[in-house]
C-alpha positions in Angstrom: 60.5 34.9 -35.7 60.0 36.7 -32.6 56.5 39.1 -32.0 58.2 42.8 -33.5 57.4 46.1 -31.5 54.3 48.1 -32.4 56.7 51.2 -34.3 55.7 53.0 -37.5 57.7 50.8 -39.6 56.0 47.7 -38.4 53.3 49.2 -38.6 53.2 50.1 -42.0 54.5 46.6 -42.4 51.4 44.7 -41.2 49.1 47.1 -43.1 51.1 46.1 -46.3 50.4 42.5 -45.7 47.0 43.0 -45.0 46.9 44.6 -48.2 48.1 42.0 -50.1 45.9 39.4 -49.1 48.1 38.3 -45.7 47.5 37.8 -42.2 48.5 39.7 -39.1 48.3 39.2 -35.4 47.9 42.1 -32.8 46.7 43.1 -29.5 43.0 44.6 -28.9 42.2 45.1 -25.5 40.5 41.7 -25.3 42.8 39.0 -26.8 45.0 38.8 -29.5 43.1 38.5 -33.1 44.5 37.2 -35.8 43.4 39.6 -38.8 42.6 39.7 -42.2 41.2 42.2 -44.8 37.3 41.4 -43.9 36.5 42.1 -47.5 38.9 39.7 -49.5 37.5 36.6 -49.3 40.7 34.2 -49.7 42.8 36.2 -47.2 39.4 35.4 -44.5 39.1 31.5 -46.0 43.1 31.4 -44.6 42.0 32.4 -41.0 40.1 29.3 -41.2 43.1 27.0 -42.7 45.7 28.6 -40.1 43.9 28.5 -37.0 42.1 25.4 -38.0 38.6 26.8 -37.5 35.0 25.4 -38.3 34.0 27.1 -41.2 30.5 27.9 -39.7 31.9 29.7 -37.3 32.0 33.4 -37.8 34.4 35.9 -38.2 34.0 39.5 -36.1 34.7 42.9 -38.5 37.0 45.4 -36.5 36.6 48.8 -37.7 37.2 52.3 -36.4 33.4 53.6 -35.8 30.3 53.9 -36.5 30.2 55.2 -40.0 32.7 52.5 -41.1 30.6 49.7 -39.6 26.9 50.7 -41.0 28.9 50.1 -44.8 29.2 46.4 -43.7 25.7 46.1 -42.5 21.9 46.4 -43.5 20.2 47.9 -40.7 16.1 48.9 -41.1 15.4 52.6 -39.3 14.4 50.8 -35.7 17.9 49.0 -35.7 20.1 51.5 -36.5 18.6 53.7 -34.0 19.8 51.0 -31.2 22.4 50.3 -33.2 23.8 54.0 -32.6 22.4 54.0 -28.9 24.9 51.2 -28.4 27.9 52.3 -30.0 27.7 55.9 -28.4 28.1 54.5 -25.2 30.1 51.4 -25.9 32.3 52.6 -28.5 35.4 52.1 -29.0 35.4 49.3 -26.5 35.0 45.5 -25.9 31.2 45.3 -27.4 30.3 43.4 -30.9 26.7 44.4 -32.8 25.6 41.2 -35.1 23.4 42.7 -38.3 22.3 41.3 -41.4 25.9 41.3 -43.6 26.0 44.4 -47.0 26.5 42.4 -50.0 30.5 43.6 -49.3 30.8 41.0 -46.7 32.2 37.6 -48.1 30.1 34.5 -47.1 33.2 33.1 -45.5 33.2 36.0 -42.6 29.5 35.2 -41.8 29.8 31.2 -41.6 26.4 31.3 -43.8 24.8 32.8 -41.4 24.4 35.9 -43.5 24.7 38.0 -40.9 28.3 40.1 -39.4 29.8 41.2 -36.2 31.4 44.5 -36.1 33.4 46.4 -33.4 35.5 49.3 -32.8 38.3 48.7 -30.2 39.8 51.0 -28.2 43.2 49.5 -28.1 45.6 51.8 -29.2 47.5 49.1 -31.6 44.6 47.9 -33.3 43.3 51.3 -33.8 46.8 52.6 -35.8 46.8 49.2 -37.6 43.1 49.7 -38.6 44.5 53.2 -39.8 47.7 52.5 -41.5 45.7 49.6 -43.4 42.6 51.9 -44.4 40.1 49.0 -44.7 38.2 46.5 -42.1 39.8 43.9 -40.6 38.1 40.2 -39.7 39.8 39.0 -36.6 38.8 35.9 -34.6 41.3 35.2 -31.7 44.5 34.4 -32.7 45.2 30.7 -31.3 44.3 27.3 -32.5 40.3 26.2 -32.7 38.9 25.3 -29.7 42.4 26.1 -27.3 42.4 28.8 -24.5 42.3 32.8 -26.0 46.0 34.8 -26.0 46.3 37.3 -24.1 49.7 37.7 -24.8 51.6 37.5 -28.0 54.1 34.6 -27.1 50.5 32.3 -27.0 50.2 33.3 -30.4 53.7 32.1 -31.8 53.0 28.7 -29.6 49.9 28.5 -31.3 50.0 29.7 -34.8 53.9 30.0 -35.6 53.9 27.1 -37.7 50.7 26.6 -39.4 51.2 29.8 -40.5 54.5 29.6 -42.1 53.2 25.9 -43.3 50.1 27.8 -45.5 52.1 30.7 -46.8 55.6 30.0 -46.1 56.6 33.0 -44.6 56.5 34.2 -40.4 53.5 34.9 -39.0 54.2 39.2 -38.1 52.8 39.5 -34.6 52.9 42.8 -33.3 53.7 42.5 -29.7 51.6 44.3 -26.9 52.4 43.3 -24.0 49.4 41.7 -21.9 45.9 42.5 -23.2 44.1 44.9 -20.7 40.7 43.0 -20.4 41.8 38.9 -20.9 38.5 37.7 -22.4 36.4 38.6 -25.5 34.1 41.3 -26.2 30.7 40.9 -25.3 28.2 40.1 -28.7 24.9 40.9 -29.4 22.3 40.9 -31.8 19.8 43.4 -33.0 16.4 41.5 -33.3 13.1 43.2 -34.6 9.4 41.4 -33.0 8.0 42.1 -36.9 10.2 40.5 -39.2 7.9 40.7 -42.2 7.4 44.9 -41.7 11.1 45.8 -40.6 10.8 49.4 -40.7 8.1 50.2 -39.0 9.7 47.7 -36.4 8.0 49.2 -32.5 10.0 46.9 -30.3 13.7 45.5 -30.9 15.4 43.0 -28.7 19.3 43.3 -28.0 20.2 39.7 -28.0 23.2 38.7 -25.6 25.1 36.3 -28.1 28.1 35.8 -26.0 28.5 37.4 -22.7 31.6 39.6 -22.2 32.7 42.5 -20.7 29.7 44.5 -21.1 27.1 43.1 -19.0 23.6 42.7 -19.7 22.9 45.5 -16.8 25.0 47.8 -18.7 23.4 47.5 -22.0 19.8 47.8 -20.4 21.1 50.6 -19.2 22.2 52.8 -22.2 19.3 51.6 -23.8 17.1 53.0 -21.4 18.4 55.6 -20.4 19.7 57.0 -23.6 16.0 56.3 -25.9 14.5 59.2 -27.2 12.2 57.2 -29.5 9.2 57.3 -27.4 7.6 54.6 -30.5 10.4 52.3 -30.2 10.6 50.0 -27.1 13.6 48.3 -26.6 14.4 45.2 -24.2 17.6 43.0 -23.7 17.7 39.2 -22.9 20.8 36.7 -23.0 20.9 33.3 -25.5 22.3 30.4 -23.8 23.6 28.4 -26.4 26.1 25.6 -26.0 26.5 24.2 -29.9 28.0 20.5 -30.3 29.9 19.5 -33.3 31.0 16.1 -34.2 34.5 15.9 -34.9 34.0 14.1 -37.8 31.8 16.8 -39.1 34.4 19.7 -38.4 37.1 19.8 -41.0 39.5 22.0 -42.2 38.7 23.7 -45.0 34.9 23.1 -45.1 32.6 25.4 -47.0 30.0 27.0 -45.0 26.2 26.1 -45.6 24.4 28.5 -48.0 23.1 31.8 -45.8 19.9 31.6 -43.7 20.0 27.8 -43.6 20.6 24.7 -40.9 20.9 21.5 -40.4 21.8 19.2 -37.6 25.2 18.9 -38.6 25.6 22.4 -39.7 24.5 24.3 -36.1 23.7 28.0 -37.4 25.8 30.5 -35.6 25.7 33.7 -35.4 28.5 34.8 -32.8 31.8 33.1 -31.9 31.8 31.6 -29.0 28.8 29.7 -29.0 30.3 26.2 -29.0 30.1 23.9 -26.1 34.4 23.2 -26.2 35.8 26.5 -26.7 39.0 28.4 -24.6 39.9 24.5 -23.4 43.5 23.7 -22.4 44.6 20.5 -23.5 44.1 18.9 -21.0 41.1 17.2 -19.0 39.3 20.0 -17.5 36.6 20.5 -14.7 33.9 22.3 -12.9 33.5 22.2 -9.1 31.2 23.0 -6.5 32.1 25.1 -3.6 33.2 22.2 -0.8 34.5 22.7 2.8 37.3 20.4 3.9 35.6 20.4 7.1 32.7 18.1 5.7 35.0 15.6 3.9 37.3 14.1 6.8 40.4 14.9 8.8 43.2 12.9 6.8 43.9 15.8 4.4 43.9 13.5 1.4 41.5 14.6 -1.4 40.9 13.3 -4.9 38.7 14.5 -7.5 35.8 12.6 -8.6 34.3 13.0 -12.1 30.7 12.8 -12.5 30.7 10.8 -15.9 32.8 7.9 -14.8 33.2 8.4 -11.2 36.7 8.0 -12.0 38.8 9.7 -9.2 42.6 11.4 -9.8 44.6 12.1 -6.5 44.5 15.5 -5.7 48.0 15.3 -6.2 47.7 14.8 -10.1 45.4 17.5 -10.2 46.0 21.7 -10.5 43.6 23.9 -9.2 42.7 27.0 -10.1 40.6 29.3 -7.4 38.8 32.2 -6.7 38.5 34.1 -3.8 39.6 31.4 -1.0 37.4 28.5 -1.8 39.4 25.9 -2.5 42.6 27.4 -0.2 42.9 24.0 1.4 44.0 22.2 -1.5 46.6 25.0 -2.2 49.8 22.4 0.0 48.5 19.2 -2.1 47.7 20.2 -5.5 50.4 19.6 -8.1 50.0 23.1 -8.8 47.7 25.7 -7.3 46.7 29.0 -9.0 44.2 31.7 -7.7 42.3 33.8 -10.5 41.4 36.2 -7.8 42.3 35.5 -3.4 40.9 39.2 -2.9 37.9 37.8 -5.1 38.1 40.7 -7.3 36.4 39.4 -10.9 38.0 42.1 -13.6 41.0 40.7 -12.3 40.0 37.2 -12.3 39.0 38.3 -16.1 42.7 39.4 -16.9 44.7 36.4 -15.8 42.1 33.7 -17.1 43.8 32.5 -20.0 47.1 33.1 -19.4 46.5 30.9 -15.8 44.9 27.9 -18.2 47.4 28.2 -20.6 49.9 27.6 -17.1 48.0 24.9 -15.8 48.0 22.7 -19.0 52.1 23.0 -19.4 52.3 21.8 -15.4 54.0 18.1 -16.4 53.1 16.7 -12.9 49.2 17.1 -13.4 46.6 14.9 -14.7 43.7 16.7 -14.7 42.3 20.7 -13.9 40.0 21.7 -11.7 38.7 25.2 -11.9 36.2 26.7 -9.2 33.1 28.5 -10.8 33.2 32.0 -9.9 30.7 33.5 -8.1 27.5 32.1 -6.3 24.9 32.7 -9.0 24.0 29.5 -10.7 21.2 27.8 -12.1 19.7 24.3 -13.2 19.3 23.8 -16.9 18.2 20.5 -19.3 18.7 22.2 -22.6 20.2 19.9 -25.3 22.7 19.0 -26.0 23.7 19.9 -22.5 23.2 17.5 -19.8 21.7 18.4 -16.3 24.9 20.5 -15.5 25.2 23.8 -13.5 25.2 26.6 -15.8 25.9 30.4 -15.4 22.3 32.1 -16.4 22.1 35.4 -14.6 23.9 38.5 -16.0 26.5 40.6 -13.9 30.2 40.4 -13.7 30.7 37.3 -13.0 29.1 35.5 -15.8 31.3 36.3 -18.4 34.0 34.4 -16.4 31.9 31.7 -16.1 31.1 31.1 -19.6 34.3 30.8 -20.0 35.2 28.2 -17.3 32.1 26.2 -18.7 32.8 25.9 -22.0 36.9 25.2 -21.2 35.7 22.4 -19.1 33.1 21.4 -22.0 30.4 21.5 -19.4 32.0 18.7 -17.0 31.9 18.2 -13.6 33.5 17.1 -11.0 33.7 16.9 -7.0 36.1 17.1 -4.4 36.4 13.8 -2.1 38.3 11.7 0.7 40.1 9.5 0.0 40.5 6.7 2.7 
């Protein structure tokens, strides 16, 4: 069944089936989300079934403000005051608070973490679906675990069509947006008192950067800043880099998620989506690499690209590359297939074609491998496990969200550009 057009009837449709315990896909202005009611707990446990999702990885809670999301959460005094510093400026838009979950909040939404993302979006079809349905909607991205976020609703249908109708034998409604207006997820954070034990009489409350996004950390030092009346509550922000490993023998289907407010090695706690070191991956072999000048690597105008695990190295001619800016221009004649996220360099657009460009470069038949240029020049050295020593994104600004992205499609691999003799 083909995506159907966002009309009143449809409308009233999808709210129906959410309703009665179904799923729907539609358009926010990050990605697609596949949605259920965020308060039945079998309609959220079918998420997980259908997109084939680790159960420990949580759900976000769309809603249409403030006053619907504090219902779903258990904020102390100092929290909600940041909590409402945030969503005045932010709101409706691409940013995602993490709080302790209201006892209204199945287990299943928070992957045992006990704790919920909420949002408002501002796209106007998830917005009239969160009205027509009357309730909150859980909505992680609406493709399969692990593969590259839709941005438009065909990558949905490719995705999902089928292990919908498999689970409850019936098409999978997509309502049909067009192209979403940001291409990658909103930006998560969490709301972290420094006294745990005396909550409300909390002085200083870190936002947490969870997931970078479209919000930068510069913009949410902002607001806070300039927006804090509460001359007794000092409030800072500082990103999480977390890259979170799970064997693939211990990520199954329909696995229940660990009591709340525990972990173990096998059961990474997570509070945010898109903490895992593979995430947004096409399927095939993907990799980082460094700026290089074909200047520097000989004049016979045959490159290859050498992995750094195995040194193993695939003809430039089995390889698609996707650019930014002009960096890798030179490969543009040889390349299978070449793709530029960005020649003008221009990173909210770079943002918008993301996805949609990764979801090209898997489907070229030609290619072997992908090789995607990191974006940007900010980059520094990290050792943290499980990670090994690999060029990560850790400063904030536009650019990082990107690169989060590109690092965790490529699961953190590397690779160069060389002559080949």
């Amino acid at each position: 069944m083909p995506a159907v057009e966002p009309t009143d009837a449809s409308m009233k449709q999808c709210a129906q089936l959410l309703n009665e315990g179904k799923l729907v896909a539609f358009p926010t202005e990050t990605v697609y989300g596949l949605g259920a009611n965020a308060l039945n707990a079998d309609a959220c446990k079918a998420i997980f079934t259908v997109k084939q999702r680790d159960a420990r990885d949580p759900l976000i809670v769309h809603v249409l403000g403030k006053d619907d999301a504090v219902k779903l959460q258990q904020l102390s005094p100092p929290t909600l005051h940041v909590f409402s510093l945030l969503t005045e400026k932010f709101w409706p838009g691409p940013l995602t608070i993490v709080g302790p979950a209201s006892a209204d909040i199945p287990s299943v939404v928070t992957g045992g973490s006990g704790c919920v993302g909420v949002r408002a979006p501002r796209g106007i079809i998830a917005r009239q679906l969160l009205e027509a349905a009357q309730l909150p909607i859980a909505a992680p991205s609406a493709n399969r675990f692990g593969h590259v976020s839709p941005t438009q609703a065909q990558h949905v249908l490719d995705d999902l069509a089928d292990s919908y109708h498999s689970h409850f034998k019936a098409d999978l409604q997509v309502l049909d947006g067009g192209s979403t207006e940001c291409g990658i997820e909103s930006t998560v954070v969490r709301l972290q008192c420094d006294d745990t034990e005396h909550q409300n009489a909390c002085k200083n409350v870190t936002v947490v950067v969870l997931r970078r996004g479209v919000v930068t950390e510069e913009e949410i030092a902002t607001a806070c800043t300039t927006n804090n009346t509460r001359e007794d509550i000092s409030i800072s922000v500082k990103f999480l880099q977390k890259a979170v490993k799970i064997p693939e023998s211990d990520s199954t289907e329909n696995s229940t998620p660990p009591p709340a407010n525990t972990t173990k090695d096998t059961a990474p706690l997570l509070h945010s989506p898109g903490q895992l070191l593979k995430h947004y991956a096409p399927s095939k072999p993907t990799f980082l690499v460094a700026h290089a000048d074909s200047k520097v690597l000989g004049h016979s105008g045959k490159f290859g690209v050498k992995t750094d695990a195995d040194s193993t190295v695939t003809p430039i001619e089995k390889a698609v590359v996707i650019d930014f800016g002009t960096t890798l221009q030179y490969l543009k004649d040889t390349a299978a297939q070449y793709f530029n996220l960005s020649a003008e360099g221009d990173v909210q657009a770079a943002n918008h074609r993301l996805f949609a460009t990764l979801r090209q470069a898997e489907n070229v038949q030609a290619a072997d491998v992908i090789i995607v240029v990191v974006v940007g020049e900010t980059q520094q050295e990290t050792t943290e496990p499980p990670l090994k020593k690999t060029k990560v994104q850790q400063a904030g600004g536009a650019a990082a969200a990107i690169n989060d992205r590109l690092f965790r499609a490529a699961t953190g691999k590397q690779a160069q550009i060389c002559n080949i003799e």
